[in-house]
Each structure stands twice: as structure tokens, then as C-alpha cells.
C-alpha positions in Angstrom: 53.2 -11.7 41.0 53.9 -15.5 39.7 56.9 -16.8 37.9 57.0 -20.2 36.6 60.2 -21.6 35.5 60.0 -24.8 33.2 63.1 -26.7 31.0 64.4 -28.4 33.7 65.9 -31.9 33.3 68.7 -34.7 33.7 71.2 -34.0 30.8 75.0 -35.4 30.4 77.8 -33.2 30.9 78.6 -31.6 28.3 75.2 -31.9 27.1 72.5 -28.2 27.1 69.7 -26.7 28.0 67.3 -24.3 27.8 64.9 -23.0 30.4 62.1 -20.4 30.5 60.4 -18.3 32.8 57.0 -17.1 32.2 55.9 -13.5 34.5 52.4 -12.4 35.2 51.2 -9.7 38.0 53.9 -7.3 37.2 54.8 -4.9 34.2 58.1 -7.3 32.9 59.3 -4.7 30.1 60.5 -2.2 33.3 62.0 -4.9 35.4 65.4 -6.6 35.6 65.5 -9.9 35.7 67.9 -12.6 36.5 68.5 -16.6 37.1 70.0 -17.7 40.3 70.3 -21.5 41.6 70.7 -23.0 45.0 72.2 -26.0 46.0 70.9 -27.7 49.0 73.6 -26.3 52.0 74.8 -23.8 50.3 73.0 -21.1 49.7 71.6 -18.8 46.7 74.1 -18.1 43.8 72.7 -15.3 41.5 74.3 -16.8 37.8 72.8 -14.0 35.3 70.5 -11.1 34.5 69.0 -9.2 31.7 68.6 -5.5 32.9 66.1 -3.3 30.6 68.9 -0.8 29.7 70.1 -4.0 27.2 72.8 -5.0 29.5 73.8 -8.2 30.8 75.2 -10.0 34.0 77.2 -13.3 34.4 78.8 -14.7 37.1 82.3 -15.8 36.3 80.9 -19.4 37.1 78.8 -19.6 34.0 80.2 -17.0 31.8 80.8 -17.7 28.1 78.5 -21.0 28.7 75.3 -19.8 30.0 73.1 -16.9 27.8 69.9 -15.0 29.6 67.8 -13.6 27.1 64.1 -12.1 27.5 61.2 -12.0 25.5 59.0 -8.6 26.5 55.8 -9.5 24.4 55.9 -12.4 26.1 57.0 -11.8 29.5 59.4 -14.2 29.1 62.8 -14.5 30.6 65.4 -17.6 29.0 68.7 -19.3 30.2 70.8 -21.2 27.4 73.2 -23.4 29.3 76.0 -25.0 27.2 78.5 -27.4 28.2 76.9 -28.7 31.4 79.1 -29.7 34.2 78.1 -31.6 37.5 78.4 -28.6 39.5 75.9 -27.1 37.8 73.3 -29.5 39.1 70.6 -27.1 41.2 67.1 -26.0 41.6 67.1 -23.0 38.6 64.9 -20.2 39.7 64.0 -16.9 38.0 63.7 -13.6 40.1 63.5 -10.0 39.5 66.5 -8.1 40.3 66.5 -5.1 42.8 69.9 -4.7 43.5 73.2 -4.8 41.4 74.3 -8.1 41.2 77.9 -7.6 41.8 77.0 -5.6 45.1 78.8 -8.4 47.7 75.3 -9.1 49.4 74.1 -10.2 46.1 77.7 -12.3 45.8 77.3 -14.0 49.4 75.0 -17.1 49.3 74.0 -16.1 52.7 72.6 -13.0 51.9 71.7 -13.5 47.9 68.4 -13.9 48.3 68.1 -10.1 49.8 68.8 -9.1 45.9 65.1 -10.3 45.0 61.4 -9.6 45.5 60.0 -11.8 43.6 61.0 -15.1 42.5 59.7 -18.9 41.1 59.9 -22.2 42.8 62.5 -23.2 40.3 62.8 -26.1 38.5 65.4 -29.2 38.8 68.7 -29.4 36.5 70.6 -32.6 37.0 74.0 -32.7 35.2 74.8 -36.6 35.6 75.7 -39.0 33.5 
């Protein structure tokens, strides 16, 4: 299974992005998926995900700014991020999702990362100006 995440970049607060995530090895149509970042010290943060019943996820840190979407002929999952803040700056990762994200292990930084099996190396966003 390999995800590779691409779109990363330095942007101005305030300013957007978009970033991708390209699957191969697994069947993407029957999997959740979802977009988590880390911050060096503190832990995973899951931020969104696209489950294949149509719904959606969003942590409350990124709602009504950030939109997951997914592309199944392409095995492709997207994150639209609007209205960038500093705090936002991370390493971006895409995962698949085994476990509802508003289960408090998937909510704890500490223990986030037991929500995933498989997941990308990430790529940088840097919200500066």
C-alpha cells in the first residue's frame, strides 16, 4: 500500500491550498479515508475524512475552512484549505481510516495514530508570512 501526498507549500495567512493524495496497493472506492497533521511535540491531530457512505468528518479546528473530497477513478483523496492561519503550519499526511474519528483515541494526539493503517510521509504546509 503507498500514499503519496503532494500540494504542500509556504502560503500567507489567509492565503489556500490544495493538496492531494494519490493511493495504490489497496481497493480505495471501499475505504475511508482521512487527513491528519502533526506538529513536531505534539502529536497526531486527525483534521478530516471522507467515509464511502458519502459522509464527512471535520475537526472543529478546521471546520467550515478546510474541504476533503475524493476522486475514486482516480484513487485520489483532496484537502481544500481556506483561510490559512499559523497554527495550521504541519507535516499534512493522508491515511485510511479504521476507526471513527470522534472515538477519543482517535481525538488524543497521543494515541491518534492507532486510528490508521496506512498512511503517507506527508508533505510540509508553512502558513508564514
Amino acid at each position: 500500500v503507498y500514499l503519496e501526498e503532494s500540494g504542500g507549500d509556504l502560503v500567507q495567512p489567509g492565503g489556500s491550498l490544495t493538496l492531494s493524495c494519490v493511493v495504490s496497493g489497496l481497493t480505495f472506492p471501499t475505504h475511508d479515508m482521512g487527513w491528519a497533521r502533526e506538529v513536531p511535540g505534539l502529536g497526531l491531530e486527525w483534521l478530516s475524512a471522507s467515509y464511502t457512505d458519502g459522509q464527512t468528518y471535520y475537526a472543529d479546528s478546521v471546520k467550515g475552512r478546510f474541504t476533503i473530497s475524493r476522486d475514486n477513478a482516480k484513487s485520489t483523496l483532496y484537502l481544500q484549505m481556506t483561510n490559512l492561519r499559523p497554527e495550521d503550519t504541519a507535516v499534512y499526511s493522508c491515511a485510511t481510516v479504521e476507526v471513527d474519528l470522534t472515538d477519543p483515541v482517535c481525538e488524543s494526539p497521543r494515541t491518534a495514530a492507532l486510528c490508521y493503517d496506512y498512511s503517507g510521509r506527508g508533505t510540509q504546509v508553512t502558513v508564514s508570512s
